[in-house]
C-alpha positions in Angstrom: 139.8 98.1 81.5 137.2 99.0 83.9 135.3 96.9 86.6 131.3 96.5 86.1 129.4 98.1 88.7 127.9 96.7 91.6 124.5 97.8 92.6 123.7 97.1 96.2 120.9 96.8 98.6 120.0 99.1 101.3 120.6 96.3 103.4 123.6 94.8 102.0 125.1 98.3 102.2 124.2 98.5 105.9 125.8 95.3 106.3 129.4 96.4 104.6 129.7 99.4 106.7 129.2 97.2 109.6 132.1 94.9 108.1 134.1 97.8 106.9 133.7 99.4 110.9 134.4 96.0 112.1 138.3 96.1 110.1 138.6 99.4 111.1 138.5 98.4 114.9 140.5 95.4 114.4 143.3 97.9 113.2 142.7 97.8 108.9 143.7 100.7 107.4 140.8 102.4 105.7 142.9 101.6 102.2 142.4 98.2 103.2 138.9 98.3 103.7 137.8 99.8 100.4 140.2 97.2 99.0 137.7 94.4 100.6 134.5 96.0 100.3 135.7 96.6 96.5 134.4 100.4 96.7 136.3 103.5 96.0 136.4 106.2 99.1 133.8 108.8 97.6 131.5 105.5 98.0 132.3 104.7 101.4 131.9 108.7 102.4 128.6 108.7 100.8 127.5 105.4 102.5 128.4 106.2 106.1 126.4 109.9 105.4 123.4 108.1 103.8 123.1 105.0 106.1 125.6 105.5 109.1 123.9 103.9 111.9 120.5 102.2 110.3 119.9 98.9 110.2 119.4 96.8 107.7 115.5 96.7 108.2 115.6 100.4 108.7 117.5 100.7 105.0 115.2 98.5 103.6 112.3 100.7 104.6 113.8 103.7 103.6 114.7 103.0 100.1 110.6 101.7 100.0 109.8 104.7 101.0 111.6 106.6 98.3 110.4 104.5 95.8 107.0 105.3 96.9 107.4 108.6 97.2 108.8 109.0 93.9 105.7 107.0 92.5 103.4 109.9 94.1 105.3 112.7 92.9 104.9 111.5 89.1 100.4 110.5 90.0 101.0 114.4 91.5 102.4 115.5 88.1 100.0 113.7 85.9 97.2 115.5 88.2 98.6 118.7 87.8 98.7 118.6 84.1 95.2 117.1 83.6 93.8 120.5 86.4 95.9 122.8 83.5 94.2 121.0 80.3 91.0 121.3 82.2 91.3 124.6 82.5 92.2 125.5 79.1 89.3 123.6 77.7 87.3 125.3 80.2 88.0 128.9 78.8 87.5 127.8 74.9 91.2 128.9 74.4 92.2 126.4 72.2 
């Protein structure tokens, strides 16, 4: 049987690497961390590369500004392909 997946905030991911540091200094092994954080290793890697040091306001912001910028590259797209039917009509090659 397999556990559902959690999906977490920037911020609430922040937070449990703060918590999971926090165990670590109080002398947790890294086992044990993962055990309370409920997160496999390749997670907590991934974590501390993607938001090692930020705060939470700082992670917030960050995942905005993918979500934005992943917004522009698909209005980008759209423009690209309307510029390419323009053309095409413009030559009388259809």
């Amino acid at each position: 049987m397999t556990k559902k997946r959690k999906r977490r905030k920037p911020e609430q991911i922040v937070r449990a690497i703060q918590e999971g540091e926090a165990m670590l200094t109080a002398g947790k092994t890294l086992a044990e961390v993962y055990q309370v954080l409920e997160i496999t290793e390749s997670t907590w890697l991934r974590w501390k590369k993607q938001f090692g040091g930020m705060k939470s306001d700082e992670a917030k912001r960050l995942r905005e500004l993918e979500v934005e910028n992943q917004r522009l590259k698909v209005l980008l797209a759209e423009a690209e392909l309307d510029k390419k039917i323009l053309k095409v009509a413009a030559k009388g090659n259809f």
